[in-house]
C-alpha positions in Angstrom: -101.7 -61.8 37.5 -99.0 -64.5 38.1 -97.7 -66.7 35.4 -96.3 -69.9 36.1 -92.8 -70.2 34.7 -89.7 -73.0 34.5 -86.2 -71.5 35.2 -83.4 -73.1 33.1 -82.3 -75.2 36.4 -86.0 -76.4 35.9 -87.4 -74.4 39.2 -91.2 -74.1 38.9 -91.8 -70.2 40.0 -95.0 -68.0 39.5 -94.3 -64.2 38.5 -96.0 -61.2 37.8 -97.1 -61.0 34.3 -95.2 -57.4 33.9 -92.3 -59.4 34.1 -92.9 -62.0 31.7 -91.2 -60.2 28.7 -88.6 -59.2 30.6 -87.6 -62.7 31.5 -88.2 -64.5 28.0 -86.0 -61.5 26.4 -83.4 -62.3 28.7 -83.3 -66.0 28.3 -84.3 -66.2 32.2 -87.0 -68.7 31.8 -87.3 -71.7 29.5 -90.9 -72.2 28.9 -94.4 -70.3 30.7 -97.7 -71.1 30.7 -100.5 -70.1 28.3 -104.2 -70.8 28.8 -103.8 -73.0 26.0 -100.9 -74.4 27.9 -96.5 -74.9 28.4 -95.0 -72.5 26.0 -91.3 -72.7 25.2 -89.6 -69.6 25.4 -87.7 -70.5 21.8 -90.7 -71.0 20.1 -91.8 -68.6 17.5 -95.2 -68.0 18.9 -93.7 -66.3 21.8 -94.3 -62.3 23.3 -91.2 -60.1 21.7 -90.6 -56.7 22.7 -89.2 -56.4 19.5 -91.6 -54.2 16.4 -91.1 -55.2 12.8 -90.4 -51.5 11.3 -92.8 -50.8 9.1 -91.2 -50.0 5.6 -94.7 -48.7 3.8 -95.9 -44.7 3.0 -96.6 -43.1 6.1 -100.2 -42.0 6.6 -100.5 -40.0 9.6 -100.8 -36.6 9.8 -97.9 -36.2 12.3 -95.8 -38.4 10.0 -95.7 -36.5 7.0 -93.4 -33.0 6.5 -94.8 -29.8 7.2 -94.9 -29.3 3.6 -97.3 -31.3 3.1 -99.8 -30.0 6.1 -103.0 -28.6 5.2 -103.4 -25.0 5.3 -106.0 -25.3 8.5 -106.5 -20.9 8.9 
């Protein structure tokens, strides 16, 4: 799929939607377009590559020590 974008010189391009992270991460574009509409790039609402960490227990199974692994034999 290609996404319309606006460069910083304010060139109209369309690029491949892989790319789109990519480009807003490196302050490559200035806004893109959403369904909805022009997004700016600085605006909070925006993709991010970027996870909160999640500070909480861990629940998983693989998470936890060996330790703690149920006896499954």
């Amino acid at each position: 799929m290609l996404i319309p974008v606006i460069y910083p010189n304010g060139k109209h391009d369309l690029v491949k939607d892989f790319l789109l992270t990519r480009l807003i991460d490196d302050k490559s574009i200035v806004q893109f377009k959403r369904s909805s509409g022009w997004v700016s790039t600085t605006a909070n609402n925006v993709r991010r590559s970027e996870r909160p960490l999640y500070d909480g227990p861990k629940r998983r199974l693989l998470d936890s020590d060996d330790s703690e692994l149920p006896e499954i034999f």
